[in-house]
Each structure stands twice: as C-alpha cells, then as structure tokens.
N, C-alpha and C positions, 0 to 999 in steps of 0.2 A: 774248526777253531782258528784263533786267528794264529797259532802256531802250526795251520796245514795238518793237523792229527784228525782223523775220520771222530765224527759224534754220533749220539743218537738223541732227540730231541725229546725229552718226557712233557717240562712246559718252558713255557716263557712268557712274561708278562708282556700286556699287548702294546705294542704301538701303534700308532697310523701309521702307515705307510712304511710299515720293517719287511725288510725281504731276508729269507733266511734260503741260505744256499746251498743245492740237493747235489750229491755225486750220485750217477744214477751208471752201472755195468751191469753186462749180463754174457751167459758163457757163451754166446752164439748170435749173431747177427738177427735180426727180426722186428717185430709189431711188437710194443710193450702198453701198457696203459698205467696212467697216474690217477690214483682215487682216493678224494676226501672221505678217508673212514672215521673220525671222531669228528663229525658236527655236532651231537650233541653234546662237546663240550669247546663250543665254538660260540660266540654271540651271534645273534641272529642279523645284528646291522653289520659283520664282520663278513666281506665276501673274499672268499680268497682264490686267489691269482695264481696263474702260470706264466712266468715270461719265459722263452725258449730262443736264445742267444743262437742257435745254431739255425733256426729258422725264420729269426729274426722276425716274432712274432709274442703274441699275448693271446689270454684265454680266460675268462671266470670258469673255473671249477668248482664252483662253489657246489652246485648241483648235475655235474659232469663229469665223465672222466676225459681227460686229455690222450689221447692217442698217439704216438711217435714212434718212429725207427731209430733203431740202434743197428750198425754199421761196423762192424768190429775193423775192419781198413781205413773206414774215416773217423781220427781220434778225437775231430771237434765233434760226433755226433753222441758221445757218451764222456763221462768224466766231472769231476767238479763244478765245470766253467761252464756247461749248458743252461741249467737250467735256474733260478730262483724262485721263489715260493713269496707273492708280494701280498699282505693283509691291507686290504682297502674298507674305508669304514660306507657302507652303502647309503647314509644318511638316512637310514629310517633308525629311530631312536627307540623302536619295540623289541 
C-alpha cells in the first residue's frame, strides 16, 4: 500500500500498462518459482509480465513460471523492491 502496510490482492480493475508490486521472502535461501494461477480470470489479450529489479531483467509469464533465487545475505535479492508484476495488453482484441 502506499502507506508500506503488506496487502493481498483479491482484484483490481485493469489498466494498460499497471504494475503491481510483489514482497517475495522465504525462510532459507534457494530456487523459488512465480506462477500465474488465475488465468482464467485474466483477459486473453492481457499478458502479464515479470520485471526482476535485482536481475535487471523482464519475462512474459503469461504461460510460464519465472524462476529465481533468493539469497537470505543478499537483501536486494528478496523484499518489496524486486520484483513488479506489469499487465501489458498483447493486442489481440479475442
């Protein structure tokens, strides 16, 4: 929230191009995985994005899971600030 309070996300109405932003922890260092589990209540032109701030990189997850380590030493690899979750519209209008 914009007051820094942890949320959980039930819906939000869509925009183009909204990024909504994940805290991701875990109790021990390792391999985690991020997976779109409500596509079907996702539009089909709606593909959505991973951008990963600490690997300074992007990903359609739309039909993927994203794969990453968490580092419990290194605090940029986990926390608020990683990751964002960005809805791009794929221009098919079905």
């Amino acid at each position: 929230s914009g007051d820094g309070r942890d949320l959980a996300i039930n819906t939000l109405t869509y925009t183009p191009g909204m990024a909504i932003g994940l805290d991701v922890h875990a109790r021990t260092s390792g391999v985690c995985f991020l997976e779109v589990n409500y596509k079907k209540y996702i539009l089909v032109n709606i593909q959505v994005w991973i951008r990963d701030k600490y690997l300074k990189d992007s990903a359609n997850i739309s039909n993927r899971n994203y794969r990453f380590n968490i580092i419990k030493a290194d605090t940029n690899s986990l926390g608020n600030k990683r990751f964002k979750i960005i809805l791009k519209s794929s221009g098919n209008d079905h």
